[in-house]
C-alpha positions in Angstrom: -193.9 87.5 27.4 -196.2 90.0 26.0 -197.7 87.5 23.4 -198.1 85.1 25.6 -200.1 86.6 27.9 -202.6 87.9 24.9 -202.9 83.8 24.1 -203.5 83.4 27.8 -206.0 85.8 27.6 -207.4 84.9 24.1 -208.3 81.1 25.4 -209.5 82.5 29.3 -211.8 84.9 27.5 -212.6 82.7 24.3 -216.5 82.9 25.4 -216.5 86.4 24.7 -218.0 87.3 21.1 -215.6 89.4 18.7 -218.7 91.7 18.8 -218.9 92.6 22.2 -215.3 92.8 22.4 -215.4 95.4 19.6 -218.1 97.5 21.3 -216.9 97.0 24.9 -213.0 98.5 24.0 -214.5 101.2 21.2 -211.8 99.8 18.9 -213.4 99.3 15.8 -211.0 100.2 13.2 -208.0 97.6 13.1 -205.0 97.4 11.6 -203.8 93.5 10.7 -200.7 92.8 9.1 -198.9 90.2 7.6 -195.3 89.2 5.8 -196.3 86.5 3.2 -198.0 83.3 2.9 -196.3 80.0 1.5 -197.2 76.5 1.2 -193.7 75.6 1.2 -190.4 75.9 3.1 -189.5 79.3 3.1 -184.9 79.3 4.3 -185.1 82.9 4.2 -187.5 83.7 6.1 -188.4 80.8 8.5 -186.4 80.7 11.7 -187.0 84.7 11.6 -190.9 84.6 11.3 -193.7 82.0 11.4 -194.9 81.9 8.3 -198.7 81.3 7.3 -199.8 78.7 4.9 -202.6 79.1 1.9 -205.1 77.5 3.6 -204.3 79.2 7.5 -204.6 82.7 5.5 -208.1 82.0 4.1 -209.0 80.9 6.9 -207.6 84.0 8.5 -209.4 86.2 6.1 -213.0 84.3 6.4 -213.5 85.4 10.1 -211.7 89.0 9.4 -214.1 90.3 6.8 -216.8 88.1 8.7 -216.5 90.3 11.5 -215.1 93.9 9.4 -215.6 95.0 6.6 -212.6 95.7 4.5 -211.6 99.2 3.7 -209.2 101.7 1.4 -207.0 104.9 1.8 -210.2 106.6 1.2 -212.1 105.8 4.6 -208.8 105.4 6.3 -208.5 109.7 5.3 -212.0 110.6 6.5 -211.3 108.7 10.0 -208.4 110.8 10.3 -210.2 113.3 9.4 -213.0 113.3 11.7 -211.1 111.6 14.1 -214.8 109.4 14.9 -215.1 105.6 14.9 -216.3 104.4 11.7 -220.0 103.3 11.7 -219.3 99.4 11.7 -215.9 97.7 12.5 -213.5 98.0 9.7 -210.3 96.7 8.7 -206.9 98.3 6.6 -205.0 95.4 5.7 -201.1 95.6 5.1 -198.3 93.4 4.4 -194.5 94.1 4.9 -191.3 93.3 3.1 -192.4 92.9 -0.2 -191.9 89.2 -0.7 -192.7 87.6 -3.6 -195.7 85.5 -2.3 -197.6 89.0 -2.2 -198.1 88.7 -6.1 -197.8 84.7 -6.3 -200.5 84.0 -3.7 -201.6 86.9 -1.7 -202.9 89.7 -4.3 -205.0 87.2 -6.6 -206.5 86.0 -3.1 -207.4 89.4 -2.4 -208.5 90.1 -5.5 -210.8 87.5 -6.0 -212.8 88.2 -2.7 -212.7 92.0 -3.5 -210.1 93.2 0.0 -208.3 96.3 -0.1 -204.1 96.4 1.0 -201.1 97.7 0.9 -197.7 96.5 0.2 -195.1 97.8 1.9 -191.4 97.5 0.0 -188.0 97.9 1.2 -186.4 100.0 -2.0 -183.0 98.5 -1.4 -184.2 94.8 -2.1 -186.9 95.6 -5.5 -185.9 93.7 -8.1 -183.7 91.0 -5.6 -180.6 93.5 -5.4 -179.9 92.8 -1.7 -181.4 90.7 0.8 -182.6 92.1 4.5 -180.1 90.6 6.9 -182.7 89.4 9.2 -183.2 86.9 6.5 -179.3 86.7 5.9 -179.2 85.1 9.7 -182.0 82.5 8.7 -180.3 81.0 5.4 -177.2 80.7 7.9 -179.4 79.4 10.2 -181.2 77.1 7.6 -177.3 76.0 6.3 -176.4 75.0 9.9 -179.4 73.1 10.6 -178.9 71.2 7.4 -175.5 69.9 8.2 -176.6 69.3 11.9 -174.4 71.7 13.8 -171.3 70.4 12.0 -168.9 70.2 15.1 -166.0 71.5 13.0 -168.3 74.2 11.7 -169.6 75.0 15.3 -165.8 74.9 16.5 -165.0 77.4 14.1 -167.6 79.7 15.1 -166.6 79.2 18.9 -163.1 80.2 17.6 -163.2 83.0 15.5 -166.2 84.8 17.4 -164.9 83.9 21.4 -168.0 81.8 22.3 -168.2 80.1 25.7 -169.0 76.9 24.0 -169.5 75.5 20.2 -173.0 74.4 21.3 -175.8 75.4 19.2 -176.9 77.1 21.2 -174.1 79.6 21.6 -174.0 79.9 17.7 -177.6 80.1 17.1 -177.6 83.0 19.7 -174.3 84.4 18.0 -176.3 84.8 14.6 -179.7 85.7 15.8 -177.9 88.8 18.0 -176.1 90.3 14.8 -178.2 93.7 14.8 -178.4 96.6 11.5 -175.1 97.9 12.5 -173.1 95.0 12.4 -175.1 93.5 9.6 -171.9 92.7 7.4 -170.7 89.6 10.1 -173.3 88.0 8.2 -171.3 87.9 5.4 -168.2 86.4 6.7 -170.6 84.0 8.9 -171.9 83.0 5.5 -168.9 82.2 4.1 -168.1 79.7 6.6 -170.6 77.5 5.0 -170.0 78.3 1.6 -173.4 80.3 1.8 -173.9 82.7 -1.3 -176.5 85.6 -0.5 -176.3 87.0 -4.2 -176.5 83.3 -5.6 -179.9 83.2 -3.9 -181.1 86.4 -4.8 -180.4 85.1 -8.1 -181.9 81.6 -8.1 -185.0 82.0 -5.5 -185.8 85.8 -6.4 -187.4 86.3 -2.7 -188.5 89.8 -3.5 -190.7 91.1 -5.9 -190.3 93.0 -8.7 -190.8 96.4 -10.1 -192.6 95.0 -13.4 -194.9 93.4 -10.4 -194.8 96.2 -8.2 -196.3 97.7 -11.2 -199.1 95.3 -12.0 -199.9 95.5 -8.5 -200.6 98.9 -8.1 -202.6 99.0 -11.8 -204.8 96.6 -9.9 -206.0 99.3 -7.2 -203.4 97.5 -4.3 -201.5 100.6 -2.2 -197.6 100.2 -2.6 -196.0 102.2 -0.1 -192.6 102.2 1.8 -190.9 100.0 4.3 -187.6 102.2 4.6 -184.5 101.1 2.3 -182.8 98.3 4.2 -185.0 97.4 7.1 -182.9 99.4 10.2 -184.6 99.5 13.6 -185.5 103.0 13.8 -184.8 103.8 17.3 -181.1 103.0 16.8 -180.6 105.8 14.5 -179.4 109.0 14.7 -182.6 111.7 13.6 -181.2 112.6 10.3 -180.8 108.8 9.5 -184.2 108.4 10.8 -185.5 111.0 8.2 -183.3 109.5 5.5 -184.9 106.3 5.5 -188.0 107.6 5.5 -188.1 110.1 2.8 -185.7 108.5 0.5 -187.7 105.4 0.5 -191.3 107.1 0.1 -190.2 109.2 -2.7 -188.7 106.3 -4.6 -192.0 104.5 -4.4 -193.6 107.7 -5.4 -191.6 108.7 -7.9 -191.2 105.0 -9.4 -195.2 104.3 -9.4 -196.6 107.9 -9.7 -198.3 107.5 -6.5 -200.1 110.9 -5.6 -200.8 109.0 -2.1 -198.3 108.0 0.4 -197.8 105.5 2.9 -195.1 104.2 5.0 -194.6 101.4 7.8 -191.8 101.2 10.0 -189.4 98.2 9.5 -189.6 96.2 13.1 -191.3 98.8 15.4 -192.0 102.3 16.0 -191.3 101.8 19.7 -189.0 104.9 21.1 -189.3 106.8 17.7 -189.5 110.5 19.2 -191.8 113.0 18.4 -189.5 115.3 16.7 -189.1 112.7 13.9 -193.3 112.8 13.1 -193.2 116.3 13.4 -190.6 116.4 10.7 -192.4 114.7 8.2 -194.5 117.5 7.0 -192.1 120.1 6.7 -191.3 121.3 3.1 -189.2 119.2 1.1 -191.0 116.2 2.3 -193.1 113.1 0.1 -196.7 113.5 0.7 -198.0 111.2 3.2 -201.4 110.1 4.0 -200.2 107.6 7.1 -197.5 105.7 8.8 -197.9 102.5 10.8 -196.4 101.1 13.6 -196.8 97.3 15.3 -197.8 97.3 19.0 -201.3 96.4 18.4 -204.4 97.4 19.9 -203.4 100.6 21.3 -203.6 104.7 21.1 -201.0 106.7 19.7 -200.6 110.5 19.8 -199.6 111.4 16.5 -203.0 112.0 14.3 -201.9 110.4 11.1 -199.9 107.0 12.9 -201.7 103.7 13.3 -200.7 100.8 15.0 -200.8 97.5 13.3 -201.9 94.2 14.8 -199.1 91.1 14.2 -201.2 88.1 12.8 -198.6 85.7 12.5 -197.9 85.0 16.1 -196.8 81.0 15.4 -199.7 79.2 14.1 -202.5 80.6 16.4 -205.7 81.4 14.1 -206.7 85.0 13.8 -210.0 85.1 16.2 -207.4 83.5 19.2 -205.0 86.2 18.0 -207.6 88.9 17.9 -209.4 88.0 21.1 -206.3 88.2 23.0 -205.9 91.5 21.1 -208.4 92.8 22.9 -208.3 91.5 26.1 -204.8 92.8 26.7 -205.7 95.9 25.4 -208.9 96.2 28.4 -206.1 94.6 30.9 -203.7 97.7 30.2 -207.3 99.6 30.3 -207.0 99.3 34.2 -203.5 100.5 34.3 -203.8 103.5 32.1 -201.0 102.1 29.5 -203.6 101.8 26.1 -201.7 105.5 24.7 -198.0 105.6 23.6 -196.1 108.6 25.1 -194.0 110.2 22.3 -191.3 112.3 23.8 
């Protein structure tokens, strides 16, 4: 409901220059993020996020730096820093997952027009040794859809998991519900269609690599840490909270001899407590520069956390994405809902 009221509000207000939008809401430092970009089919990944093509993301990335001007770790410290908006809009661009399109398509884009990101990398999946079981439900989902609902497939589903129906509904729904804690149903689902998760690890390599992890960060990108598996925070218990966090961070430390350190949570930040930001600079812990959330335009409490904007809402362009960025965010403006409360 939420996005599409920003598209509402991106196409009523599409009159309204970027500029004045910028200057009218005092948000001039942003926060876009991405997954990956492909020009082809993408099983993994497709019924679980839209997915932007080559020629979307320049396109993307022509009226971003058009209207900010790309910037590093550097300028993100001194805005913490100072806690001042910088002196023209900027943007920190960051990507999550650590799919393999990063170094395929992404970084030599990047590169060649001289933008600034970071990666952020699940440690459980470098080097392809598990898959996140988001994408786990959109191979099954990719299996099923290329066998048509099989009824005898579908009947099985309605059978062994007490579905109402064998409708596709009711097994789409089935598969899409399977959350972190009961992430091994996939498995078995999996099996059902003769789906092998290790043979596509194997075959595809979805994931990056350490070797280009590596190459990556030799070439001035920021790697830093997306949690191990890809958990939604708020389910977890404090202590597995933490766990995530620092055993993550200090692998990509560690493995990279990163002095710097960054981290973005898997899914959202929404509900994370403040007990679990005021942990993360107790002794014992990584160093850390910032961590990132995804609730867009809005103000958050904790001086080092920065809220990302999603670009990949379907196949919307960035400025209709943008706009309604900002014209949800002046909306909530007259409600007094622009600042998280962290209890």
């Amino acid at each position: 409901m939420q996005g599409g009221i920003k598209i509402f509000l991106s196409i009523a207000g599409g009159w309204i220059p970027q500029s004045l939008l910028t200057v009218v809401t005092r948000q001039s430092f942003i926060f876009p993020f991405y997954h990956t970009v492909s020009n082809v089919s993408m099983p993994h990944v497709d019924q679980v996020y839209p997915v932007r093509s080559h020629a979307r993301f320049i396109k993307d990335l022509d009226f971003l730096t058009r209207h900010y001007s790309p910037v590093g770790l550097e300028e993100l410290r001194a805005f913490r820093k100072g806690g001042k908006a910088p002196p023209k809009p900027c943007m920190f661009l960051s990507f999550d997952d650590g799919l393999s399109g990063i170094y395929d398509i992404v970084a030599p884009e990047l590169k060649k027009r001289g933008i600034p990101a970071a990666f952020f990398i699940n440690t459980d999946f470098i080097d392809n040794r598990d898959l996140f079981f988001r994408y786990k439900a959109s191979l099954i989902l990719d299996r099923l859809e290329h066998i048509n609902y099989s009824p005898a497939v579908t009947e099985r589903f309605q059978s062994i998991y007490q579905l109402d129906r064998p409708s596709r509904r009711c097994v789409r729904d089935l598969i899409l519900g399977v959350n972190y804690r009961n992430r091994t149903e996939l498995e078995e689902m999996a099996k059902l269609l003769d789906l092998d998760f290790t043979a596509f690890l194997k075959v595809k390599k979805p994931y990056l690599t350490t070797k280009e992890l590596r190459e990556l960060s030799e070439m001035g990108f920021y790697i830093g840490a997306h949690s191990k598996d890809h958990p939604l925070f708020v389910d977890l218990a404090l202590d597995q909270q933490i766990t995530q966090y620092r055993d993550s961070l200090s692998l990509i430390q560690q493995t990279f001899g990163l002095t710097y350190g960054l981290f973005s949570f898997p899914f959202t930040d929404d509900g994370v407590a403040k007990s679990f930001f005021d942990e993360l600079s107790k002794e014992g812990m990584p160093p850390l520069d910032a961590t990132f959330g995804t609730a867009g335009l809005k103000k958050d409490p904790v001086d080092f956390h920065y809220q990302r904007i999603p670009m990949e809402m379907k196949r919307f362009p960035a400025s209709l994405m943008l706009k309604g960025e900002y014209s949800y965010y002046l909306l909530k403006s007259l409600f007094g809902r622009n600042e998280i409360i962290r209890k």
